[in-house]
N, C-alpha and C positions, 0 to 999 in steps of 0.2 A: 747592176749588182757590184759592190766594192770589191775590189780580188784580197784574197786575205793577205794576211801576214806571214810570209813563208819563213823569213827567217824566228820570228815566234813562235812560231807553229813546230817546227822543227825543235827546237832548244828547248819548250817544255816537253816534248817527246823523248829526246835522250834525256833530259832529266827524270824522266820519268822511266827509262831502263828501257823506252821500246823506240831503237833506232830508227825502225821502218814507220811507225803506226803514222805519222803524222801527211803523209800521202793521201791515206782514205780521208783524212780529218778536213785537208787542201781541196780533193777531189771533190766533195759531199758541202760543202760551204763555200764554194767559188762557180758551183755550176760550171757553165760554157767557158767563163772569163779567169782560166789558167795562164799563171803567165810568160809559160812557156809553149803553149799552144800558138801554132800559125796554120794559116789556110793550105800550105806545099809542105813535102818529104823534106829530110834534109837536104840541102843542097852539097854536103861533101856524098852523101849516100848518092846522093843522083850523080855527081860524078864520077865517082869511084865506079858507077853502073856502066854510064858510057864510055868512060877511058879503056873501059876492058870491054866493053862490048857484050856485057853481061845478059844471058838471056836464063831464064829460070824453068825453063820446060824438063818435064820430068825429075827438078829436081825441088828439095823440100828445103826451108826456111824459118827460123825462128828468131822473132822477135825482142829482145829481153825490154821490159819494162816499157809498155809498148802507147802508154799513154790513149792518147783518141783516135791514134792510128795511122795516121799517115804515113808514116817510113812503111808501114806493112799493106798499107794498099796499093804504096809502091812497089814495091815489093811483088804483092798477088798481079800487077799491071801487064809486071814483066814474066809472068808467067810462074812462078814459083808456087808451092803446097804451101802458105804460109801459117805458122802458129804463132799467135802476139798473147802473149804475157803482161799482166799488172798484177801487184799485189794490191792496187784498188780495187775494190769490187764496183764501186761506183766510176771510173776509168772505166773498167771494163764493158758497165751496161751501158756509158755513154757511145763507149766505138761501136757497140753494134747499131745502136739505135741511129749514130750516125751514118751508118755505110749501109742501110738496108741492103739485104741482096747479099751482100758480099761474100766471096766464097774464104776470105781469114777467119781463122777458128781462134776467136779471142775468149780467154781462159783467164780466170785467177790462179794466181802461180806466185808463190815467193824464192827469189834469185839465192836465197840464203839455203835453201832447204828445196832444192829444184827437183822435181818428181824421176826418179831412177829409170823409168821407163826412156827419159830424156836422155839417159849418157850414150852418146855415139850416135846421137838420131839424126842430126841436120846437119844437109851439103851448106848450108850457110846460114852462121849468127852473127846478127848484127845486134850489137853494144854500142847505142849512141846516148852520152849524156846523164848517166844514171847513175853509175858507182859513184860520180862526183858528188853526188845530194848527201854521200854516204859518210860519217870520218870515220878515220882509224880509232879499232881495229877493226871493227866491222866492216868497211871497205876493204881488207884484206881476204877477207871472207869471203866476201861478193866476188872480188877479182879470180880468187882459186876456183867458183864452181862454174864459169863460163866456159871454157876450152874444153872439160870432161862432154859438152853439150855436142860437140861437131864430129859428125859423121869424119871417118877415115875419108883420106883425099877431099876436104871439106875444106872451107873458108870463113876463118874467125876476123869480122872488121869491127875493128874499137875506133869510134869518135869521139871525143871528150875534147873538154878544156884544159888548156896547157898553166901550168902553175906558174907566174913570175912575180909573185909575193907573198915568201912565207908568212908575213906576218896577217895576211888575206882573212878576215874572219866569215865564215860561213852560214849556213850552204848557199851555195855551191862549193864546196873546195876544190880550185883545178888540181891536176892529175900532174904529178912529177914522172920523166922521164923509167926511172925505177918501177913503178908504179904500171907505166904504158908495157913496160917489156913481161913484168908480172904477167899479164896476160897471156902469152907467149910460150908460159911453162910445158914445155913437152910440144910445142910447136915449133913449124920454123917460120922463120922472120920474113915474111914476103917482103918488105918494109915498111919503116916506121917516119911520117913525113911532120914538122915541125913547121906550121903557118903561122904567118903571124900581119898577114896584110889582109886583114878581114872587116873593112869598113859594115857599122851597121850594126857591130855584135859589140854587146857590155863587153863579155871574154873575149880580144881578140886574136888572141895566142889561143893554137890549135891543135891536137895531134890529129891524125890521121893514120892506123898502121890495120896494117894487116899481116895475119896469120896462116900456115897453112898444116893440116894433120897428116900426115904421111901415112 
């Protein structure tokens, strides 16, 4: 199966005034063959996991924009109540269909318009990769309704791509510093880590930051 055109895909979508829509469009004509789908979690999510030693028992997790799933089977691995979000619907029937069994509660959910019952729900949200598909101002948007998501005494971890060419034409558009701390609004700054020796990856500049809710 050819994997579509994402950056086309995308571009008649905002031209057409619907920022998001062009996800279901990608999801539903590419099948299996997404091209940012791999067979493993993130590898900064997995070590962000073990650096801290992170175990998820008794505590709950949400996923944002949660693709076919893997960060959030990770996620369920380590013990966590996991909810993974897409606003594909086609995303979403894929992860379950992938993961038979699996106890993550994969949901259609849009990040723009996140369901109220979500503000304050989860010890941990993880934001890997997504606001970037997004441009301003819409991505301004997306960045403000993450934080409201995290449980008091919670943990907010954003992974994205680090921006080192304005003139960079999209999507993906990396994430400017500015932009990573956005995140952060009404949290405190666990820290914010800037990689950039990342053999292997198109974007090799990286952030890494985490948040915390008091």
């Amino acid at each position: 199966m050819t994997v579509p055109d994402t950056t086309r895909l995308a571009r008649e979508s905002l031209a057409a005034g619907d920022p998001t829509g062009w996800f279901e469009q990608l999801y539903a004509q590419a099948g299996a063959d997404i091209p940012w789908d791999v067979p493993r979690p993130s590898r900064y999510l997995t070590a962000w996991a073990e650096d801290n030693a992170v175990t998820g028992r008794g505590r709950s997790a949400l996923v944002v924009g949660c693709g076919l799933g893997r960060d959030a089977e990770f996620l369920g691995g380590l013990g966590f109540a996991v909810t993974a979000f897409d606003i594909s619907e086609t995303a979403v029937r894929t992860a379950r269909d992938r993961h038979p069994g699996s106890p993550v509660y994969y949901v259609v959910a849009d990040l723009l318009a996140p369901p109220t019952r979500w503000r304050d729900a989860f010890d941990l949200v993880v934001e890997s990769n997504n606001v970037q598909a997004l441009p301003r101002p819409t991505r301004d948007r997306a960045i403000a309704n993450v934080a409201p998501l995290v449980a008091p005494g919670g943990t907010l971890l954003v992974l994205a791509a680090a921006a080192v060419d304005a003139r960079r034409e999209g999507p993906p558009w990396p994430l400017e510093r500015d932009e990573i701390e956005a995140f952060g609004t009404g949290l405190t700054t666990v820290g914010i880590e800037h990689l950039t020796d990342n053999p292997g990856e198109t974007l090799r500049a990286r952030w890494c930051a985490e948040f915390r809710k008091q």
